[in-house]
Structure formats: structure tokens, C-alpha cells
C-alpha positions in Angstrom: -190.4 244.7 -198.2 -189.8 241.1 -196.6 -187.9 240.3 -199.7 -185.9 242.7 -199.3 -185.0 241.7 -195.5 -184.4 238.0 -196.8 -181.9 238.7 -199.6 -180.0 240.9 -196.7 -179.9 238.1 -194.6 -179.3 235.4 -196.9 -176.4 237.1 -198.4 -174.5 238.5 -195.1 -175.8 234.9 -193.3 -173.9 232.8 -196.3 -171.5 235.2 -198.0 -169.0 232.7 -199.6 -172.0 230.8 -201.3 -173.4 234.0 -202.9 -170.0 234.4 -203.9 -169.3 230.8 -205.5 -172.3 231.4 -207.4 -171.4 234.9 -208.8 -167.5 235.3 -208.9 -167.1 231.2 -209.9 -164.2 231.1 -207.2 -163.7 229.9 -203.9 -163.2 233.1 -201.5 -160.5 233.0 -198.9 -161.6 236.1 -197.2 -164.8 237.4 -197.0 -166.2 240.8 -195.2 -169.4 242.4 -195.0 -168.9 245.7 -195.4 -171.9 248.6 -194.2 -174.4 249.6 -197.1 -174.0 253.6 -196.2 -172.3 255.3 -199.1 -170.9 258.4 -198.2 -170.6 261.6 -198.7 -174.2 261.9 -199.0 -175.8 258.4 -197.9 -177.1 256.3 -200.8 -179.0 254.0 -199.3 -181.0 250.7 -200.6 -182.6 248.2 -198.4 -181.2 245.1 -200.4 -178.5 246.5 -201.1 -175.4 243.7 -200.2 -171.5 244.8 -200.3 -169.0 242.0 -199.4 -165.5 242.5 -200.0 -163.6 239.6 -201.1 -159.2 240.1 -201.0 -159.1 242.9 -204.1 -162.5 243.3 -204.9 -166.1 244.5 -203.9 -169.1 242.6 -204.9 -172.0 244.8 -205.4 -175.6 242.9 -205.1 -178.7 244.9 -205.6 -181.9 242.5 -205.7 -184.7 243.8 -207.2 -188.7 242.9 -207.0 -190.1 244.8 -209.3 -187.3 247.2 -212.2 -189.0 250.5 -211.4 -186.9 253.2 -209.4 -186.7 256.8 -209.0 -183.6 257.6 -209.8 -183.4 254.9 -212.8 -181.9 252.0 -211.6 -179.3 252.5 -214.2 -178.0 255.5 -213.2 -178.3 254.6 -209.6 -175.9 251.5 -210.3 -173.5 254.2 -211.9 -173.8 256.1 -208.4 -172.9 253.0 -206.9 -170.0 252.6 -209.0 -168.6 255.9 -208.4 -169.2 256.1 -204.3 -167.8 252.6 -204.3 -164.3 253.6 -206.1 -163.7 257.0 -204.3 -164.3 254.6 -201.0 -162.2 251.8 -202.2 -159.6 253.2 -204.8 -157.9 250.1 -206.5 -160.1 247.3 -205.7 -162.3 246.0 -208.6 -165.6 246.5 -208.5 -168.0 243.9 -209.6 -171.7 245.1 -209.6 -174.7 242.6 -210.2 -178.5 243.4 -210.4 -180.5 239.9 -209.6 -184.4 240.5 -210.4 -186.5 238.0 -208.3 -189.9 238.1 -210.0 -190.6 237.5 -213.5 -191.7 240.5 -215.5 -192.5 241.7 -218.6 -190.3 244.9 -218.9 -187.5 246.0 -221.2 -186.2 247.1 -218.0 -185.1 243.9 -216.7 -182.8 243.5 -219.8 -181.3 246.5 -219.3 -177.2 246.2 -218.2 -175.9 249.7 -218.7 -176.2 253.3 -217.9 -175.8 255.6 -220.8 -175.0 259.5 -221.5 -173.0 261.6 -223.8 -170.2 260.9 -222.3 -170.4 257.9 -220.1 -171.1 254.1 -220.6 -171.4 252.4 -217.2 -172.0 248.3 -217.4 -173.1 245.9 -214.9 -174.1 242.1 -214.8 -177.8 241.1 -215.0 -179.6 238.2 -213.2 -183.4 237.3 -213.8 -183.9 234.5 -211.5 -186.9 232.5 -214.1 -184.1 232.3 -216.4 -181.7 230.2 -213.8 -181.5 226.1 -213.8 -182.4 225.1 -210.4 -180.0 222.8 -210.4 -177.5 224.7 -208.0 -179.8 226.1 -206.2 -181.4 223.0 -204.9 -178.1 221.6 -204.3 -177.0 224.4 -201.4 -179.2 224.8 -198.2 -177.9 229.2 -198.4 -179.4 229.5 -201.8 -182.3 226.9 -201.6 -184.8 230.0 -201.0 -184.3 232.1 -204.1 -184.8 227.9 -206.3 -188.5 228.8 -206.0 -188.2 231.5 -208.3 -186.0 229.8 -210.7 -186.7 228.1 -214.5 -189.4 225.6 -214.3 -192.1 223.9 -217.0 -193.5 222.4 -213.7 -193.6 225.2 -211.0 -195.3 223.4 -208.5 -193.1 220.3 -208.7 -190.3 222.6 -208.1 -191.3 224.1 -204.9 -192.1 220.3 -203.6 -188.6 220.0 -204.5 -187.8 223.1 -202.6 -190.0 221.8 -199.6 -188.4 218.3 -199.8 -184.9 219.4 -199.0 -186.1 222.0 -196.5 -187.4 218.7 -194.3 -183.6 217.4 -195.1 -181.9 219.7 -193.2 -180.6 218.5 -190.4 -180.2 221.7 -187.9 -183.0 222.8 -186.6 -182.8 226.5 -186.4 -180.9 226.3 -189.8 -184.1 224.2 -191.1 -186.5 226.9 -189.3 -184.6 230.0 -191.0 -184.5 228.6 -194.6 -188.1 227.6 -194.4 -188.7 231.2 -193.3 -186.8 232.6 -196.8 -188.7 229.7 -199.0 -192.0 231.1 -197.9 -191.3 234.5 -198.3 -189.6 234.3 -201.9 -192.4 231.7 -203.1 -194.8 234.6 -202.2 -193.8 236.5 -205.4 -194.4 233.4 -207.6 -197.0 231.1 -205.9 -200.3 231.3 -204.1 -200.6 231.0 -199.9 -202.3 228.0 -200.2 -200.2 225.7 -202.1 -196.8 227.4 -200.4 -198.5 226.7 -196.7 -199.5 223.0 -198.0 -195.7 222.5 -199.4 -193.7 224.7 -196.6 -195.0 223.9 -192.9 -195.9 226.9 -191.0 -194.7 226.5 -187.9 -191.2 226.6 -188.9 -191.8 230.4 -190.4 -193.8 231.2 -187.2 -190.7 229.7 -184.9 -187.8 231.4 -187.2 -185.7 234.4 -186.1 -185.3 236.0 -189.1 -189.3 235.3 -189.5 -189.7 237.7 -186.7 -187.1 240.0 -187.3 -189.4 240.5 -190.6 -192.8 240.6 -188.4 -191.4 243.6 -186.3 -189.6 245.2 -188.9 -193.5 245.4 -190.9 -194.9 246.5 -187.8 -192.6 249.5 -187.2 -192.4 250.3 -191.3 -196.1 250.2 -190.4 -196.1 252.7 -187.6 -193.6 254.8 -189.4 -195.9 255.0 -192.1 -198.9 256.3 -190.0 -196.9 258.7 -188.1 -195.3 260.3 -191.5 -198.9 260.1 -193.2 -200.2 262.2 -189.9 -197.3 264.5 -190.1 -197.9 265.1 -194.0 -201.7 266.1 -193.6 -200.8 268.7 -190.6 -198.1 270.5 -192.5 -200.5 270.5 -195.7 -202.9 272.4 -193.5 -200.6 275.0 -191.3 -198.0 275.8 -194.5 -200.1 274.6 -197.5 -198.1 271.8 -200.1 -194.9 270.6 -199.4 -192.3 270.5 -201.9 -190.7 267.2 -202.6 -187.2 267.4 -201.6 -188.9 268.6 -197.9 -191.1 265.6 -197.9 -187.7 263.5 -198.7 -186.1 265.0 -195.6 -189.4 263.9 -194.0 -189.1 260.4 -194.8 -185.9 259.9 -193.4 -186.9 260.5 -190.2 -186.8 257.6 -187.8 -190.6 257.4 -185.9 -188.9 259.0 -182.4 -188.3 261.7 -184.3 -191.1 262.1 -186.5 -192.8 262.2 -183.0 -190.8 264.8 -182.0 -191.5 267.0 -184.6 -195.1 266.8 -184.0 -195.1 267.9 -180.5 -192.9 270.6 -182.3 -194.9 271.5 -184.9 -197.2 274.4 -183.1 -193.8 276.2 -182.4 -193.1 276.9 -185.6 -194.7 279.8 -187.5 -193.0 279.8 -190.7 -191.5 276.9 -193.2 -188.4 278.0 -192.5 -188.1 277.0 -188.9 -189.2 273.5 -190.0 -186.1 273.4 -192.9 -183.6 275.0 -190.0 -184.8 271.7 -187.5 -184.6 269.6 -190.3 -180.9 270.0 -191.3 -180.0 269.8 -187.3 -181.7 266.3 -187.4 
């Protein structure tokens, strides 16, 4: 999702604010560590690590609380890559839900089994003052889905210091974010009205987005395509299969269907699989 792509870049383009704003300290050295988890990769498209001196700040944004495995126990999988990677560092783990939703889900902060309690810290972004958000240019995006009686005077707000920055690019890139987060919250016509087009159009990240969507896109056709042939030469595919599937980048997905009339048997498809 572009949300997604804009809390990445938000967070890894201005780590130290993301950090004043959750840690409440002033971060002498920052690092923006890769989001691959091994041994097995865990992998989660807004998922943010930055590594500030003795510990590692986990942000996971979330649209919408839904997640298969539980975001719960996901955030305890986290938790558990994250200290076997970085033994002794302390790890602070922080969920930030962007749109407002009526779910239990949303207050949930822990993971909980027999034996195990695993806590983390919660953000909904409605429940936020503004306040702080208006005041920095790196976290002026994410203001348009904070606490408001007046929503629409709060994204002129948002729109008003947009036009007061003073680099362009800068000015372009923001915009760009605005747009995208006000999406969740506002319609297109009152966000293109308030947030000037052309600065989305002319933004890097705003194109980074555009081909990003046009290759989920393509990926998406080709692994649809790839689906309905295997449906008709071995019959239904079990899930973990389709899994491996969908980690397949499109080169490869259009190798295996130039592939595909070489194998006889499920097997051979498994075998080329695990070689991938």
C-alpha cells in the first residue's frame, strides 16, 4: 500500500524526529538497520528498525489491525528475532494505527499464552494533539490523521505549512506524504482543493510510489495467471505452496511459467521452488 511506502520513507528520511517523538530524547546516533529478520525472513512492508546507541526501536504502522499471523503474536516474533540479533540492546517496540477504527484490536498492547506475556506500546493516530505534528515539517504528513472537532480546518492547517516550506523538493516530498495519508481520512476533492497537485505529481517519493503500484500490479497478474494454470495441470494448491508462490519476484514468476510444461508432477514444482 502507498501508506505503507510513506511511513518507510518518512521514518528512514527523518529518523531522529520519529525518535524525539517516541523515545522523548535527543538521539546522538542513529542507524537504519535492514527490515529482514533472520533465520527465516519475517518481513513487513512498514516495518521501521533504527538503532539508537543501546537500543532498537521497532515501528510497525498499521492501516487497518487485521493480520494473519495476529499482529500480537507477530510483534512477539519481532521481539524474539530482534534479541537473538541484537543480544543486550533494549528493545522498544511500538505499533502506530493510522486510520480510525472501530476494533478491540486497536487497543490491544500484548501477546498472551500459558506461559508468555509479551507487551508493546500502542499509538492510534485520532487520539494524538496535532500540536507537534504541525510544528515539524518530518511529521507534518501523519497531522492529517490526528485529533480534530474540525477535520477539515485541520488539513488547511496541514496545507498551510506545506506552502511554508521553504525547499522545494522538501516542500514537493511532504506534500506527496500529506496527500497520501489524508486519503485514509478525507475525500479526493477536498485534499486536491487543500494540497496542490502538481507538487505530488513532481515528487520523488510520489513516483517511487507510482512504479512501485505498477509493478505490485504486474506482480499480481502474473501470480493470478500462474495460480489458475497450476489449478488446472495439478488440481488445488495447498496454502503454504501458494505462500512460496507469492514470494516470487515477477522475473521469476515468469520463469516458472515458461517452466511449467516441464513438470509432470507437484513435486518437481516444490524441488524448483526451494532452489529459488
Amino acid at each position: 500500500m502507498a501508506s505503507d511506502n510513506i511511513c518507510k520513507y518518512l521514518t528512514e528520511k527523518y529518523p531522529a524526529q520519529f525518535v524525539r517523538w517516541l523515545l522523548n530524547k535527543e538521539p546522538q546516533n542513529i542507524q537504519v538497520l535492514k527490515t529482514e529478520l533472520s533465520v527465516e525472513p519475517i518481513r513487513a512492508d512498514s516495518l521501521i528498525l533504527l538503532q539508537i546507541d543501546e537500543q532498537i526501536l521497532h515501528l510497525e504502522f498499521q492501516t487497518l489491525p487485521y493480520s494473519q499471523p495476529p499482529l500480537p503474536f507477530r510483534m512477539l516474533q519481532y521481539w524474539v528475532r530482534l534479541q537473538a540479533q541484537f543480544w543486550g540492546k533494549e528493545i522498544v517496540q511500538v505499533v502506530i494505527f493510522l486510520k480510525e477504527i472501530d476494533s478491540d484490536a486497536v487497543f490491544t498492547y500484548s501477546y498472551q499464552s500459558t506461559n508468555i506475556r509479551h507487551q508493546y506500546r500502542v499509538i492510534r493516530l485520532w487520539e494524538q494533539e496535532p500540536t507537534p505534528f504541525l510544528a515539524d515539517p518530518a511529521l507534518l504528513p501523519l497531522a492529517t490523521l490526528t485529533r480534530s472537532n474540525q477535520p477539515n480546518i485541520l488539513l488547511e492547517q496541514v496545507a498551510s505549512q506545506i506552502a511554508r516550506i521553504e525547499e522545494i523538493e522538501q516542500r514537493r516530498n511532504i506534500s506527496a506524504c500529506a496527500e497520501v495519508f489524508a486519503g485514509l481520512r478525507f475525500n479526493q476533492a477536498l485534499i486536491r482543493q487543500l494540497i496542490k497537485g502538481e507538487f505530488m505529481r513532481e515528487s520523488v517519493i510520489y513516483q517511487e510510489i507510482l512504479q512501485e503500484g505498477v509493478q505490485q500490479g504486474k506482480k499480481q497478474g502474473e501470480l493470478a495467471l500462474m495460480m489458475r494454470l497450476l489449478n488446472r495441470r495439478f488440481g488445488s494448491i495447498d496454502t503454504q505452496l501458494q505462500e512460496n508462490l507469492e514470494k516470487l519476484s515477477i522475473s521469476q514468476l515468469e520463469e516458472l511459467g515458461e517452466l511449467l510444461l516441464d513438470f509432470s508432477t507437484i513435486s518437481q514444482l516444490t524441488d524448483w521452488l526451494q532452489r529459488q
